[in-house]
MARBA-3410 file (N, C-alpha, C, O; in Angstrom, 1 decimal):
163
13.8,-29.9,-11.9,14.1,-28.5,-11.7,13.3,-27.7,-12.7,12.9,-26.6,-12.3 ~ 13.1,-28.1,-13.9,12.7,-27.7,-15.1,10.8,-27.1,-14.7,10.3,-26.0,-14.9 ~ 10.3,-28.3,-14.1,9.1,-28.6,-14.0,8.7,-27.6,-12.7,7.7,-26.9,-12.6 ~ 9.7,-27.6,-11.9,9.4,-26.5,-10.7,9.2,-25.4,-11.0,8.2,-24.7,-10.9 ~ 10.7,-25.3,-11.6,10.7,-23.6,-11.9,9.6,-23.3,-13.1,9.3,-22.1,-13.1
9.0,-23.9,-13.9,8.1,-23.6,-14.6,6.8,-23.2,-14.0,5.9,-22.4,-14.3 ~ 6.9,-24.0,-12.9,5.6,-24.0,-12.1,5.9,-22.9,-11.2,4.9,-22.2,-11.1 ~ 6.8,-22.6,-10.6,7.1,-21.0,-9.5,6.6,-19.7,-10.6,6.0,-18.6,-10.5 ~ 7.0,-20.2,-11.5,6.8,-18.9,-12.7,5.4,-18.9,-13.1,4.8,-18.0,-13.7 ~ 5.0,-19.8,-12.6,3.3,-19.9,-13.1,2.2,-19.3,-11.9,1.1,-18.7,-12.1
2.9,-19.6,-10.8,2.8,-19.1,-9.3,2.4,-17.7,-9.1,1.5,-17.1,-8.5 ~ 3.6,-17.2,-9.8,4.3,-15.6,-9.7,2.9,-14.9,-10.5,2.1,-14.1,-10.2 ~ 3.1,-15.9,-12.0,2.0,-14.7,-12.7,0.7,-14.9,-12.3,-0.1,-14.0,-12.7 ~ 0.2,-15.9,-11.7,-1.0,-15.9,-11.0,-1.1,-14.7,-9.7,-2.1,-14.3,-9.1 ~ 0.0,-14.3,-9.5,0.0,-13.7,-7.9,-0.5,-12.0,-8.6,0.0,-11.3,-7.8
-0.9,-11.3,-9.4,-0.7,-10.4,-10.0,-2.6,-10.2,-9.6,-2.9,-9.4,-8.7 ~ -3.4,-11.0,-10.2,-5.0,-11.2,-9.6,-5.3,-11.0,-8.2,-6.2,-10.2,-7.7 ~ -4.2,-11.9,-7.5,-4.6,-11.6,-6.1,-4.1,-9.7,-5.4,-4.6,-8.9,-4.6 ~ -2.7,-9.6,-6.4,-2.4,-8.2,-5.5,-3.6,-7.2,-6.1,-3.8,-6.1,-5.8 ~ -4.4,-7.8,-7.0,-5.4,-6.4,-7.8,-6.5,-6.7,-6.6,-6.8,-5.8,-5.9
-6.9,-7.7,-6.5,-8.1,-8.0,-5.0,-7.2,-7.5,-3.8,-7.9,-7.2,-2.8 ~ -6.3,-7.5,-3.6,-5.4,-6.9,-2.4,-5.7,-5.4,-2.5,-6.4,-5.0,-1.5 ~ -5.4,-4.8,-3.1,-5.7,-3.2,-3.3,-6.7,-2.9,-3.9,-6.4,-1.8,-4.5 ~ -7.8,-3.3,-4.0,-9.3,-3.4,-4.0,-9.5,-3.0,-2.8,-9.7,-1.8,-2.4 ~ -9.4,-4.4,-1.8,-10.0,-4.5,-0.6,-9.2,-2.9,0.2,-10.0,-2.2,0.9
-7.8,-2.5,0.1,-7.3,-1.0,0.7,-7.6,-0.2,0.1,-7.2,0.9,0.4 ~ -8.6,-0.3,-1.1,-9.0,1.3,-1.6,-10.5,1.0,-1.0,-11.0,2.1,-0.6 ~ -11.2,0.1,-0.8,-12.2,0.3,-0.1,-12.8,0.5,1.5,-13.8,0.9,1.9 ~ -11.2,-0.3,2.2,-11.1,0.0,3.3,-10.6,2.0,3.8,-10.8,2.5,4.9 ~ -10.0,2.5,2.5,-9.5,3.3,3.0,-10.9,4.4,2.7,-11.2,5.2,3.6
-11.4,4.2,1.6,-13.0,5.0,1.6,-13.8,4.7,2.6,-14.7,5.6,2.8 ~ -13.8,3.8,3.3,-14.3,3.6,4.2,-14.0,4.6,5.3,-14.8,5.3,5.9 ~ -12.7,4.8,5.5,-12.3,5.4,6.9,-12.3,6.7,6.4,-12.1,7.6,7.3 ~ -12.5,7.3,4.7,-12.4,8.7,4.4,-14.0,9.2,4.8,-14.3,10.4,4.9 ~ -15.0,7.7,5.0,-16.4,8.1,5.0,-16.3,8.6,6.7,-16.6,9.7,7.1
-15.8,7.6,7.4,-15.8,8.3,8.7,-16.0,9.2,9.3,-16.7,9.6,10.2 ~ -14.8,9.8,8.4,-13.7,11.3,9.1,-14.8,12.1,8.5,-15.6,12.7,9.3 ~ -15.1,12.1,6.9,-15.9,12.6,6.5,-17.3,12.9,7.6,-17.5,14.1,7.8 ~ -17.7,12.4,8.0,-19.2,12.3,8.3,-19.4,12.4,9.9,-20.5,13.0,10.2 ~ -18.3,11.8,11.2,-18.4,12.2,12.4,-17.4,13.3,12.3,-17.9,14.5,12.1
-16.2,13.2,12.4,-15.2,14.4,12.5,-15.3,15.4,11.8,-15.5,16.3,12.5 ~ -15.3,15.7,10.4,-15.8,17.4,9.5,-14.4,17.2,9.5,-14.2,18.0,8.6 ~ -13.2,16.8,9.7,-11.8,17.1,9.2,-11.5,17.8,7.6,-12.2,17.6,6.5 ~ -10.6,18.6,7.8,-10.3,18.7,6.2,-9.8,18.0,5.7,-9.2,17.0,6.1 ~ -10.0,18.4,4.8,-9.5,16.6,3.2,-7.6,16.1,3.7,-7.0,15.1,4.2
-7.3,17.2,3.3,-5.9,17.3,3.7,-5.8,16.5,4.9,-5.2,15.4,4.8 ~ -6.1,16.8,5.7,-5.9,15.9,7.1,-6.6,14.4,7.1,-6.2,13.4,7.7 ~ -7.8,14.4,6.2,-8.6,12.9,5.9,-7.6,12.0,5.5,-7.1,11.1,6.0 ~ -7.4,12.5,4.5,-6.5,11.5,3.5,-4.9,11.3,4.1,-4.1,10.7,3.5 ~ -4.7,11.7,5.1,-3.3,11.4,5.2,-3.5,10.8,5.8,-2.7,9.8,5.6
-4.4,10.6,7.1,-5.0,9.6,8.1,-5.6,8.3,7.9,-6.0,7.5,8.7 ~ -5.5,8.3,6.7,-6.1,6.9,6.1,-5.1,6.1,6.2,-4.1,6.6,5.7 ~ -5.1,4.5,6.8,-3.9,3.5,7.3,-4.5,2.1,6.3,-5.6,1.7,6.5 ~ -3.7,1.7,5.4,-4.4,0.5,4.8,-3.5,-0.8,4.7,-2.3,-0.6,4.8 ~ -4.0,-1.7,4.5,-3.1,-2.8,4.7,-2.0,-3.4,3.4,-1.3,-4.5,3.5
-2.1,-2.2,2.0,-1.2,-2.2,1.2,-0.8,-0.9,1.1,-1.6,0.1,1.3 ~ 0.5,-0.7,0.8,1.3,0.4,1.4,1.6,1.6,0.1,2.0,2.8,0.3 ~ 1.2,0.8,-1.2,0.9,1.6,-2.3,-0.3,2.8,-2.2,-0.3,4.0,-2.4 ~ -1.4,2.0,-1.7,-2.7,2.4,-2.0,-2.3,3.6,-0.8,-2.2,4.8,-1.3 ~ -2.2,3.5,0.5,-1.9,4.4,1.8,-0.5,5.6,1.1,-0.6,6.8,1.5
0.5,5.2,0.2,1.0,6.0,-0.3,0.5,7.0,-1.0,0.9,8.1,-1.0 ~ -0.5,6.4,-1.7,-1.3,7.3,-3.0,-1.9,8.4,-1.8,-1.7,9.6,-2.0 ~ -2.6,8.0,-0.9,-3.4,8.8,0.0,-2.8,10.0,0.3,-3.1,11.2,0.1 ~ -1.5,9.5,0.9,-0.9,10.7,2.0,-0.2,11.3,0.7,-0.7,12.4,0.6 ~ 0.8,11.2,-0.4,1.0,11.5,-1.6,-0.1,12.9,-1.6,0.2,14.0,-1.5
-1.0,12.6,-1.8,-2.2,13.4,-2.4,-2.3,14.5,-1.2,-2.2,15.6,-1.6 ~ -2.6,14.3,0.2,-2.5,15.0,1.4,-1.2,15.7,1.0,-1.3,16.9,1.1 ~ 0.0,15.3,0.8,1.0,16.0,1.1,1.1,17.0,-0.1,1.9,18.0,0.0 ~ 0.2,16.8,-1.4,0.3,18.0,-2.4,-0.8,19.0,-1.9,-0.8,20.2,-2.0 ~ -1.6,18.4,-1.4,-2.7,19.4,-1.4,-2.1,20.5,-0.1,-2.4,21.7,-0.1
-1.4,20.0,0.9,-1.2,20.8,2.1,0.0,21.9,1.3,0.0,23.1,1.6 ~ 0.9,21.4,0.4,2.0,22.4,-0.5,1.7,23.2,-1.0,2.1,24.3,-0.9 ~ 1.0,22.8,-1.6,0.4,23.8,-2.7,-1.3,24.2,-2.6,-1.9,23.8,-3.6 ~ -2.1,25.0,-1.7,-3.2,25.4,-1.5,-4.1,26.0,-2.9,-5.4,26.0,-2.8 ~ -3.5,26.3,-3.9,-4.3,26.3,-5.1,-4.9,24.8,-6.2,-5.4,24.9,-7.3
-4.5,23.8,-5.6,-4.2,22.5,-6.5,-5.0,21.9,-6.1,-5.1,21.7,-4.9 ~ -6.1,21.3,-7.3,-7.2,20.4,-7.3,-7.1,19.6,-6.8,-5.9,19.3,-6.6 ~ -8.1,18.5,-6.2,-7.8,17.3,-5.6,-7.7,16.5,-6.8,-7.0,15.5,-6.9 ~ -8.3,16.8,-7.7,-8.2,15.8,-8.9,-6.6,15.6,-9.2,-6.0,14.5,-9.3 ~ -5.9,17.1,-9.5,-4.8,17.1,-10.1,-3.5,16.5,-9.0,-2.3,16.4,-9.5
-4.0,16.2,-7.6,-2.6,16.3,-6.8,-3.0,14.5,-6.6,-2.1,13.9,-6.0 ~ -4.0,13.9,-6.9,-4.4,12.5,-6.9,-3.6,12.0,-8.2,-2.8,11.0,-8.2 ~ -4.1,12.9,-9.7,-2.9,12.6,-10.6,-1.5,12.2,-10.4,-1.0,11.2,-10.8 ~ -1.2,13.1,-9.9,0.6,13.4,-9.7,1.1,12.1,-8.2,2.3,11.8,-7.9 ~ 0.2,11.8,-7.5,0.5,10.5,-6.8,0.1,9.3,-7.2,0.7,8.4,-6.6
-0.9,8.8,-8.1,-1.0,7.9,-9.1,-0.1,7.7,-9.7,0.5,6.6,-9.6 ~ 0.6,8.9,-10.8,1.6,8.5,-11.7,3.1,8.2,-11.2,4.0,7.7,-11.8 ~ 2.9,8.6,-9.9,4.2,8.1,-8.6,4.0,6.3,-8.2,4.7,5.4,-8.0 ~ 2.8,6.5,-8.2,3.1,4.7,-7.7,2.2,3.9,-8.8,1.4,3.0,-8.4 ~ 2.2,4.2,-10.1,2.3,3.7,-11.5,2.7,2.5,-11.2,1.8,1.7,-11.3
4.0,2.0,-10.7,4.7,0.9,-11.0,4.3,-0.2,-9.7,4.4,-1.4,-10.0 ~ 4.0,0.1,-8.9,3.1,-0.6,-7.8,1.8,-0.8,-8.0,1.4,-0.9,-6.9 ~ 1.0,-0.9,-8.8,-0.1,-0.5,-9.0,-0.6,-1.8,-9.7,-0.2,-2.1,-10.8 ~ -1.6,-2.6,-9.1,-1.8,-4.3,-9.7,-3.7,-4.0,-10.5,-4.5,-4.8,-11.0 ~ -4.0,-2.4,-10.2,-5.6,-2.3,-10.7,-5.2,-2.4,-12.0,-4.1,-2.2,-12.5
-6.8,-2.8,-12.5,-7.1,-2.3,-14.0,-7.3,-0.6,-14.1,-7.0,0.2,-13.3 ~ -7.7,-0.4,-15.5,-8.6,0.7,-15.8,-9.1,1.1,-15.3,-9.1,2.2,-14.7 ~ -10.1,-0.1,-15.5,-11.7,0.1,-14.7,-11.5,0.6,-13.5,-12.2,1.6,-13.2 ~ -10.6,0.2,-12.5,-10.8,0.5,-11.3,-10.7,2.1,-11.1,-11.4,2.9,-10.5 ~ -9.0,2.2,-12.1,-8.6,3.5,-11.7,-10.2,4.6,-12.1,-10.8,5.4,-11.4
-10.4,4.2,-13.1,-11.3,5.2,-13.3,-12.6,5.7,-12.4,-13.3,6.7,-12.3 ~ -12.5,4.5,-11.8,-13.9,4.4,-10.6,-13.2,5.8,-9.4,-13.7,6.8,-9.1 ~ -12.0,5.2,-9.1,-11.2,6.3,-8.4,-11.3,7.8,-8.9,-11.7,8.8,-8.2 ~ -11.0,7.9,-10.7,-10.6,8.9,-10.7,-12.3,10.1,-10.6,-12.6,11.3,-10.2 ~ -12.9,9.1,-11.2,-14.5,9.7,-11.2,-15.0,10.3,-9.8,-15.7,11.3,-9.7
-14.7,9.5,-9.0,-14.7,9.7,-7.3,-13.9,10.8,-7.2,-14.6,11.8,-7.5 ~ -12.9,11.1,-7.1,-11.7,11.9,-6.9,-12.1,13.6,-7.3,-12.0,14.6,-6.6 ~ -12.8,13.5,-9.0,-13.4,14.6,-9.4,-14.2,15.3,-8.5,-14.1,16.5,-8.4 ~ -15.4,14.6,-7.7,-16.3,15.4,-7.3,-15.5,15.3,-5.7,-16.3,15.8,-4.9 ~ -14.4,14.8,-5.1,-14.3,15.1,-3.3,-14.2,16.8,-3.6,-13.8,17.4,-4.6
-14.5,17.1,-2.7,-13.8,18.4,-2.1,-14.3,20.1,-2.7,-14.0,21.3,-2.5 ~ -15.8,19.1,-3.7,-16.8,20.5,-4.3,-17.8,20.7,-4.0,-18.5,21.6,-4.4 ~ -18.2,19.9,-3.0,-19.3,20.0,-2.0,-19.5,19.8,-0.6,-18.6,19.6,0.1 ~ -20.9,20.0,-0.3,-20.9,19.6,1.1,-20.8,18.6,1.6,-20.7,17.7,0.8 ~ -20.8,18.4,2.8,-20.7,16.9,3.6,-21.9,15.8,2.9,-21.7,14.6,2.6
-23.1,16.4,2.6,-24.2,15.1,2.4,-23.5,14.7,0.9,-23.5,13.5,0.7 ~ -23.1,15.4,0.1,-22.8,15.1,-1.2,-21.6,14.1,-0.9,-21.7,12.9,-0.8 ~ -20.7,14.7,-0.7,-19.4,13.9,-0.4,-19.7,12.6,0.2,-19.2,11.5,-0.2 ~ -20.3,12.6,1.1,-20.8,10.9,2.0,-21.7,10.2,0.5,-21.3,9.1,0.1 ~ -22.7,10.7,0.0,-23.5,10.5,-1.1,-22.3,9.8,-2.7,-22.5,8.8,-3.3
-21.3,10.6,-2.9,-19.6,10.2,-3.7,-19.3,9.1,-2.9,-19.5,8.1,-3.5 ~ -18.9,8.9,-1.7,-18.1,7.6,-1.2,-18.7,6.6,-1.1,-18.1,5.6,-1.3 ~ -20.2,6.6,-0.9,-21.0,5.3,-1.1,-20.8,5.3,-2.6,-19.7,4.8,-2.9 ~ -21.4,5.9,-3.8,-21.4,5.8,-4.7,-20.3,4.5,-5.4,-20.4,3.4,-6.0 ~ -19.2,5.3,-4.9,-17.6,4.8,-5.2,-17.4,3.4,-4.6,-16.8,2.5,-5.2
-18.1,3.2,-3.2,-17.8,1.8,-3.1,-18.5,1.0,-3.2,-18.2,-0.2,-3.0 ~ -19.6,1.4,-3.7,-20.4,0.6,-4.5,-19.9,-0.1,-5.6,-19.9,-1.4,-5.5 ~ -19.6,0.3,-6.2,-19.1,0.3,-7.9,-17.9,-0.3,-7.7,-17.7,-1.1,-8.6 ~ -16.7,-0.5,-6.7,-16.0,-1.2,-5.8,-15.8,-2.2,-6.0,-14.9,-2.9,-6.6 ~ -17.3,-2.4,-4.8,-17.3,-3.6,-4.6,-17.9,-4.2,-5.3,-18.0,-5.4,-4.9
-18.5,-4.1,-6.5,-18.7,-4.7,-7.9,-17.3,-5.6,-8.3,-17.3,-6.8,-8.7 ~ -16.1,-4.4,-8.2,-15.1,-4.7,-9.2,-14.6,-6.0,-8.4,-14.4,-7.1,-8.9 ~ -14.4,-5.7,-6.8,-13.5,-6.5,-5.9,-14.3,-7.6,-6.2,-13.5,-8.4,-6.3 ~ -15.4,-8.2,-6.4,-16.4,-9.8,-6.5,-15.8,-10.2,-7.8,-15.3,-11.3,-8.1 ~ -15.8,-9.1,-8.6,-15.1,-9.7,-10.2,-14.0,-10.0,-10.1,-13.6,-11.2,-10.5
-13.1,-9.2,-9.8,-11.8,-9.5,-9.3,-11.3,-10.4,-8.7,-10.3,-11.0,-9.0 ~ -12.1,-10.5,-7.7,-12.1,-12.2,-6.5,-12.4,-13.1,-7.6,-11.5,-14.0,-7.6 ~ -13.0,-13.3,-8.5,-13.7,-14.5,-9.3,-12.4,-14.7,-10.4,-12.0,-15.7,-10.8 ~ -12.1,-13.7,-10.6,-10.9,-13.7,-11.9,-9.7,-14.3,-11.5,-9.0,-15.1,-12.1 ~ -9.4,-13.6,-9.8,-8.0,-14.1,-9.7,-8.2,-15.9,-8.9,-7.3,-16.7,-8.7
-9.0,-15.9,-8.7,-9.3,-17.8,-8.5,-9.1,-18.6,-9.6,-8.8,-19.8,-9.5 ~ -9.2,-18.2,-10.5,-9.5,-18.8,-12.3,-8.1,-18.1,-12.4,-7.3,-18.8,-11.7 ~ -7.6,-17.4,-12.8,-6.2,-17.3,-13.5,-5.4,-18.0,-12.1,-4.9,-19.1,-12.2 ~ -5.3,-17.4,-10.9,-3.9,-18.4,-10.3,-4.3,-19.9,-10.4,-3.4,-20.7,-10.3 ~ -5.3,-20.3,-10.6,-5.1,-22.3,-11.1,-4.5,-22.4,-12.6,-3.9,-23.4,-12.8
-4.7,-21.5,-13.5,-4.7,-21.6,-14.7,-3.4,-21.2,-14.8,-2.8,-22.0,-15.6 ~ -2.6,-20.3,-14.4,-1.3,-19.9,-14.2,-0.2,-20.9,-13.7,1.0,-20.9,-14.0 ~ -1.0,-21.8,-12.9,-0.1,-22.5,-11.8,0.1,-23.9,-12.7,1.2,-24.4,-13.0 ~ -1.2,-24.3,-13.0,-1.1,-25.5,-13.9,-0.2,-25.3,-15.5,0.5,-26.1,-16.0 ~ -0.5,-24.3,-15.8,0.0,-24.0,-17.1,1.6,-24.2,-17.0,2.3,-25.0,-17.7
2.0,-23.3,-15.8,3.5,-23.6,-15.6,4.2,-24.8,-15.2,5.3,-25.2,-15.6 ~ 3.3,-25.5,-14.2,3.5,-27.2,-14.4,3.9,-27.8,-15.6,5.0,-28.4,-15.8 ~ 2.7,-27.6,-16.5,2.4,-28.5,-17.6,3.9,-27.8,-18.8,4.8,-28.6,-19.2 ~ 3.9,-26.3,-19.0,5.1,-26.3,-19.8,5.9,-26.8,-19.4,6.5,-27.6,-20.3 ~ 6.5,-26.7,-18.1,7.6,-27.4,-17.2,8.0,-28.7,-17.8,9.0,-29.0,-18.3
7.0,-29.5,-17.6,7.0,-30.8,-17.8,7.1,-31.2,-19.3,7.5,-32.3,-19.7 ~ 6.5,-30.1,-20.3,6.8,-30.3,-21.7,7.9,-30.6,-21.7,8.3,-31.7,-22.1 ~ 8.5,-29.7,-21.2,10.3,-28.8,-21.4,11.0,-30.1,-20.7,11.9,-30.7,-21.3 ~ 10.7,-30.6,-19.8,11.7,-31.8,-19.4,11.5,-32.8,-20.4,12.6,-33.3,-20.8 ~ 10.3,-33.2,-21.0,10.4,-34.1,-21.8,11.1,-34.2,-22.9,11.7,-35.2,-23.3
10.9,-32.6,-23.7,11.4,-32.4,-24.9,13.1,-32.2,-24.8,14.0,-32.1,-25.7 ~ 13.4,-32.2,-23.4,14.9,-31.7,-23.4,15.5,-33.0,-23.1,16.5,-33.3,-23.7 ~ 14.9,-34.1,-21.9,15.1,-35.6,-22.3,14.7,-36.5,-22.8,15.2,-37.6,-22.8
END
């Protein structure tokens, strides 16, 4: 029992790598679909971002979060209403730094230019991305074996030392 549960726990904290490549892959799927709207439809931001559908429910939160300040309040930066739904789903949230900041750097310039600029920002942004999401893929391969084993192996200390 000892050696299991050591090892489920080792499981768990490996699983933390994969949700950060999880919501990689929905912040780039969801720039993707902002490049879209952006570039055939001309939609307003407000309506872009709320229409964005992703396959983690954090990241699609942060979106419409942000859509639903900016449609409230018509004087409020996109920067500042991306703030205030970030620090809402803080606790859901498996990126680094690095990432957010790639976000937040993107986030600064949506909505101060024209269409070529803005399309010219979302490549930018998933560029730099999909940098992180390859590193990220690579990191959480290497910590979930190293997590998994680790918790094996304490496990199995712990049964020895305890019989």
């Amino acid at each position: 029992m000892v050696v299991f549960g050591c090892g489920y726990a080792g499981v768990l904290f490996g699983r933390a790598g994969n949700m950060r490549v999880s919501q990689l892959d929905s912040l780039i799927n969801a720039l993707k679909a902002l490049e879209l709207s952006v570039s055939y439809t001309g939609a307003k931001l407000s309506d872009a971002l709320s229409e964005i559908y992703c396959s983690d429910s954090v990241i699609e939160s942060m979106f419409a979060k942000t859509a639903d300040y900016l449609r409230r309040d018509k004087g409020l930066s996109v920067k500042s209403a991306w703030s205030m739904a970030e620090r809402e789903s803080k606790t859901g949230l498996y990126l680094k730094d690095e990432d957010i900041s790639v976000m937040n750097g993107f986030i600064c310039s949506l909505g101060g230019g024209d269409r070529e600029n803005e399309l010219k920002n979302i490549r930018a942004a998933l560029a730099r991305l999909g940098v992180l999401h390859g590193e990220a893929r690579e990191s959480a391969a290497k910590g979930a074996r190293l997590y998994k084993n680790c918790g094996f192996l304490i496990g199995a200390m712990a049964a020895l030392i305890l019989f």
